[in-house]
C-alpha positions in Angstrom: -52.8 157.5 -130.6 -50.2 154.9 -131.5 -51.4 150.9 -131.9 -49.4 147.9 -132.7 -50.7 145.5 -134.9 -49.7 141.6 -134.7 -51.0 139.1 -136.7 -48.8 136.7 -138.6 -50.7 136.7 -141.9 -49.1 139.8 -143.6 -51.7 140.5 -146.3 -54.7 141.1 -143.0 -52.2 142.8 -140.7 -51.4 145.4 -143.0 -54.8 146.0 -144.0 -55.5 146.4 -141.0 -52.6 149.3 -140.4 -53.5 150.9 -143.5 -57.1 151.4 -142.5 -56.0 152.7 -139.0 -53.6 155.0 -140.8 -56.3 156.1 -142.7 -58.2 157.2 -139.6 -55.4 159.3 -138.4 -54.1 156.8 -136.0 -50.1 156.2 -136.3 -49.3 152.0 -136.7 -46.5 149.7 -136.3 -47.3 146.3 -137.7 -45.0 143.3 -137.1 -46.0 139.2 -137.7 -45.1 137.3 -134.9 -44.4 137.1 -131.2 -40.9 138.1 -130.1 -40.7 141.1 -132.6 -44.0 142.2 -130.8 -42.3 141.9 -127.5 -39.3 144.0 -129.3 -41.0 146.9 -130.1 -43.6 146.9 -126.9 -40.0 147.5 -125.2 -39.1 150.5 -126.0 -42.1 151.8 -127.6 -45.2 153.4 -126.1 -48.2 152.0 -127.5 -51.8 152.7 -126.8 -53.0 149.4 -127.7 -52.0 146.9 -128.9 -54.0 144.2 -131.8 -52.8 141.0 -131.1 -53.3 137.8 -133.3 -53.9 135.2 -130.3 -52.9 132.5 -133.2 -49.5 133.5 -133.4 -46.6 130.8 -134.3 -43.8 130.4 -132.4 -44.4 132.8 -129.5 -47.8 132.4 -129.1 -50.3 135.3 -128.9 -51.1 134.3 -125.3 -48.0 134.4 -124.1 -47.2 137.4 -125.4 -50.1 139.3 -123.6 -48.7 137.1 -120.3 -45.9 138.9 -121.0 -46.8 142.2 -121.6 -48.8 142.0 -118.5 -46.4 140.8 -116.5 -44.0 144.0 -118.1 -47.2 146.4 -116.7 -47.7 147.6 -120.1 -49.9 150.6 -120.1 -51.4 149.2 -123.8 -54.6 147.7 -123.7 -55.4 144.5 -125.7 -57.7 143.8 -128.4 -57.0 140.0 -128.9 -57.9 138.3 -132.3 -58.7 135.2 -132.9 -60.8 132.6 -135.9 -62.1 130.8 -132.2 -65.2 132.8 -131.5 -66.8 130.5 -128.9 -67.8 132.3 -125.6 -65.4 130.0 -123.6 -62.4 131.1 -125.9 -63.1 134.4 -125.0 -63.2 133.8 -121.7 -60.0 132.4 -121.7 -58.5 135.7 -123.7 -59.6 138.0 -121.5 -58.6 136.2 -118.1 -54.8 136.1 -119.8 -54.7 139.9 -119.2 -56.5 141.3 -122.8 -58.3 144.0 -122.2 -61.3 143.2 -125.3 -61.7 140.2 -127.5 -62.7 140.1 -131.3 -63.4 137.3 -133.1 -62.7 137.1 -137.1 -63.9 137.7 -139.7 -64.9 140.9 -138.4 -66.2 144.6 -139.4 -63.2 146.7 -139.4 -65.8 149.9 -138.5 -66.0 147.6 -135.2 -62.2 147.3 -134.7 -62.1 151.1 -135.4 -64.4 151.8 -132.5 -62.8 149.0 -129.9 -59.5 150.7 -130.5 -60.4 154.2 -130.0 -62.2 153.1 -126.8 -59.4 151.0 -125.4 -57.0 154.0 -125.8 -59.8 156.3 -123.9 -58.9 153.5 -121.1 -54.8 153.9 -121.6 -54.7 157.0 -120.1 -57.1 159.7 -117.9 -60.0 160.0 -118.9 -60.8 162.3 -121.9 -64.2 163.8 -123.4 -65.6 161.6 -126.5 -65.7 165.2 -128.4 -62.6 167.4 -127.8 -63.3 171.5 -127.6 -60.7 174.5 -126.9 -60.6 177.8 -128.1 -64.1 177.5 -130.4 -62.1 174.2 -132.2 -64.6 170.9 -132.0 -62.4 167.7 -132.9 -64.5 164.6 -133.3 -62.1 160.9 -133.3 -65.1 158.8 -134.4 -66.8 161.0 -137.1 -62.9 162.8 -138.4 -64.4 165.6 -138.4 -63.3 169.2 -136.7 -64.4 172.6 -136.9 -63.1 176.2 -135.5 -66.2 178.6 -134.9 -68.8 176.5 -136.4 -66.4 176.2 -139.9 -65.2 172.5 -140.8 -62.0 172.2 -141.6 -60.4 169.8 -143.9 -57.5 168.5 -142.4 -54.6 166.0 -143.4 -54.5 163.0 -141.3 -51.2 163.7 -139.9 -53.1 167.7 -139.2 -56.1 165.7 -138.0 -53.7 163.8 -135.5 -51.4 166.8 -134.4 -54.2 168.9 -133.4 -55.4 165.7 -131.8 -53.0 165.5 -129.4 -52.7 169.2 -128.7 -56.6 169.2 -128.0 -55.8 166.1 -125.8 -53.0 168.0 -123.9 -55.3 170.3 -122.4 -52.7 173.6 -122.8 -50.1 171.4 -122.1 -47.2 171.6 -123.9 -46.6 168.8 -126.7 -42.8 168.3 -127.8 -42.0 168.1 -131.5 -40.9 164.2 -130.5 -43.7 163.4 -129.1 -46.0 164.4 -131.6 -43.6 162.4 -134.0 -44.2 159.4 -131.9 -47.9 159.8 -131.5 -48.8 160.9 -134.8 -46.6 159.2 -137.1 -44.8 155.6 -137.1 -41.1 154.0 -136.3 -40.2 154.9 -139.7 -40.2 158.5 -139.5 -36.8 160.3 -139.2 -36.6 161.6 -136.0 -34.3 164.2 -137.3 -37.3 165.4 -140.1 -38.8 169.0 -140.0 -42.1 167.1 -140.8 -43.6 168.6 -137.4 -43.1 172.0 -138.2 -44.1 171.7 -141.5 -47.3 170.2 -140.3 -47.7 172.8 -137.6 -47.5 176.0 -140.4 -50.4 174.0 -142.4 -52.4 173.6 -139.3 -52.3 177.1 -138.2 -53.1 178.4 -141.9 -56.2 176.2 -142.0 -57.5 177.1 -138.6 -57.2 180.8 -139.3 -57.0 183.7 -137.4 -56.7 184.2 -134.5 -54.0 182.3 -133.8 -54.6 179.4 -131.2 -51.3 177.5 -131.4 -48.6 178.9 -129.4 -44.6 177.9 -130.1 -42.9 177.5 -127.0 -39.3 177.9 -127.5 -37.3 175.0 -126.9 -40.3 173.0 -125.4 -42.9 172.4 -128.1 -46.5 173.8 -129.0 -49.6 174.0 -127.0 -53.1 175.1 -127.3 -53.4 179.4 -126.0 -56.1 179.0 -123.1 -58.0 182.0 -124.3 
């Protein structure tokens, strides 16, 4: 999962990405308007937690815009106005959920994971292959009835493998959902990741390489 954060009062918004990061969830966090509409161009995001409160290009103009773009990121709008007609009027701009601050972050956790269930087809709460159990909400996985103590980089790698179905998962795009813009694309940090993985779910193996495409989850 990949979210961009934009709220113009530094100190909250990256808060707010270092919690996220902290649940395995990669983060790009920017303060106003136009860089948000920067980065929604020629990133993929899953959602996107946007400040409506925004100077200069305000934060309902940028959801105008990144509906009228057909974004495939869903909106979590934020905003100090927590009447019921201010929601109204966020949600009929295009956002996708509304949450008014101060708020629990446990509560912007769970909106978040359940908007990205929306971004894309529709996947199991609890995801299971090949005796593995991965659980988003609680971080917690298991192979065989064992937890295992994963990294959140191996939390969110095996994530997105699970996720794929025994699809195959590139080495970029596992750098693109697991990890943020300031990664170097040109890093081994995937297949570093990948040996620790396989160590700590054990034999047998469960995740193939496949040469010059990227890694996927053996069917059996």
């Amino acid at each position: 999962m990949r979210v961009l954060i934009v709220e113009d009062e530094r100190v909250l918004a990256d808060a707010i990405a270092d919690g996220l990061r902290d649940e395995a969830i990669a983060v790009d966090a920017v303060y106003d308007g136009d860089d948000a509409l920067e980065r929604a161009s020629y990133n993929e995001y899953d959602v996107v937690v946007l400040d409506r409160d925004l100077p200069t290009v305000h934060g309902d103009e940028v959801c105008r815009e990144l509906v009228r773009l057909r974004s495939s990121a869903r909106i979590l709008m934020l905003t100090a106005a927590g009447d019921v007609e201010d929601r109204v009027d966020g949600l009929s701009l295009g956002a996708d959920d509304y949450l008014p601050k101060p708020f629990v972050f446990g509560e912007l956790v769970a909106r978040v994971r359940a908007l990205a269930r929306r971004s894309g087809p529709p996947v199991p709460p609890v995801l299971e292959r090949r005796g593995i159990r991965l659980d988003p909400y609680r971080r917690k996985v298991a192979r065989d009835g064992r937890e295992l103590r994963l990294t959140n980089k191996e939390f969110a790698v095996l994530e997105e493998l699970l996720r794929a179905e025994g699809g195959v998962v590139s080495a970029e795009r596992l750098l693109e959902r697991a990890w943020d813009e300031n990664i170097d694309p040109f890093s081994n940090i995937v297949r570093v990741t990948m040996a620790t993985l396989r160590r700590k779910l054990g034999e047998p193996p469960v995740i193939e390489t496949v040469t010059g495409a990227g890694y996927r989850l053996e069917s059996r």
